[in-house]
N, C-alpha and C positions, 0 to 999 in steps of 0.2 A: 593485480590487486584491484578490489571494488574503487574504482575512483570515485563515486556517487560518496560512498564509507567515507574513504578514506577525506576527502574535504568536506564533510559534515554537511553535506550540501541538506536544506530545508524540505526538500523534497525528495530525498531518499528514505522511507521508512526503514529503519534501523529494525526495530523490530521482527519485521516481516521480512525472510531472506526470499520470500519466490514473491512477492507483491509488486517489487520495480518501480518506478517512479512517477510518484503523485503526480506531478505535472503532466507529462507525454507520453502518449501511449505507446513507443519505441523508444527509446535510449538515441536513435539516431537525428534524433528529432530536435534532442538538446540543440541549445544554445552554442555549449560548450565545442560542440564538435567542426563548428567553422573557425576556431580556433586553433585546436590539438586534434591531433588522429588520435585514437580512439580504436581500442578491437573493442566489440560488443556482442552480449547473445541477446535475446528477447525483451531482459528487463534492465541491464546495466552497462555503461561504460567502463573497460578496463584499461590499464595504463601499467606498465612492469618498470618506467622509471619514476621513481618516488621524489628523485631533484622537481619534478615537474610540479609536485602537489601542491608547492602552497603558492604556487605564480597561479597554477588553476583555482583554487581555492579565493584567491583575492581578484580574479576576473570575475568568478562567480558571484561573489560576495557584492561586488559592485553593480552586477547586471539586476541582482536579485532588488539591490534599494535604489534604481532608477528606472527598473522594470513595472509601471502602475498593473500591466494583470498580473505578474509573480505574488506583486504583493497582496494585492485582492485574493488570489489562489490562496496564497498563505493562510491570510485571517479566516477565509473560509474554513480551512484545514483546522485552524487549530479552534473554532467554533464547532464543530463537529463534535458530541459527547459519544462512549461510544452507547448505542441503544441495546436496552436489554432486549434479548427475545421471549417474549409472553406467548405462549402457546396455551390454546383451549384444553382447559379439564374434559378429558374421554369423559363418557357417559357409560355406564357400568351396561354391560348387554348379557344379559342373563344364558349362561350355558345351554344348548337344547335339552340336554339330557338330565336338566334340572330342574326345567319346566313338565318334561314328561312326568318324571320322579313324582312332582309334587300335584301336579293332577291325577298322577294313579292313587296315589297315597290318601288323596283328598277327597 
């Protein structure tokens, strides 16, 4: 099971199942894991016993409000809107064979 999910952790986007964790750019990288072992791939910590979740969940929980950069990371995260992308109006480019057309015509 996603252990990031599964304790609500602030920095698991929930959303985004291949995105992996706002904070660390490996999962091994956590906090969490000089703690508990941990199997992980790329982007998350897994854990197959579930007794474990909420004693990690409340280490976490605590690391996170005595942690000053988690918390900064936090606020940043959730000041982040997300931006729209505005991409430039094409410019109409006139067909060749519609230019020919209209100078033989003309």
């Amino acid at each position: 099971m996603n252990t990031c999910s599964q304790i609500q952790c602030p920095f698991c986007d929930a959303n985004s199942s291949d995105s992996g964790c706002m904070r660390y750019s490996h999962p091994t990288q956590c906090h969490l894991t000089s703690m508990f072992e941990f199997d992980s791939d790329d982007k998350w910590l897994f854990k197959s016993a579930e007794s474990e979740f909420q004693e990690i969940q409340t280490l976490n929980n605590r690391f996170i409000n005595k942690d000053k950069a988690s918390r900064k990371k936090l606020q940043q995260l959730k000041k982040k809107s997300p931006r729209s992308l505005e991409l430039p109006i094409p410019q109409a480019i006139p067909h060749p064979r519609t230019e020919t057309q209209l100078q033989l015509g003309g």
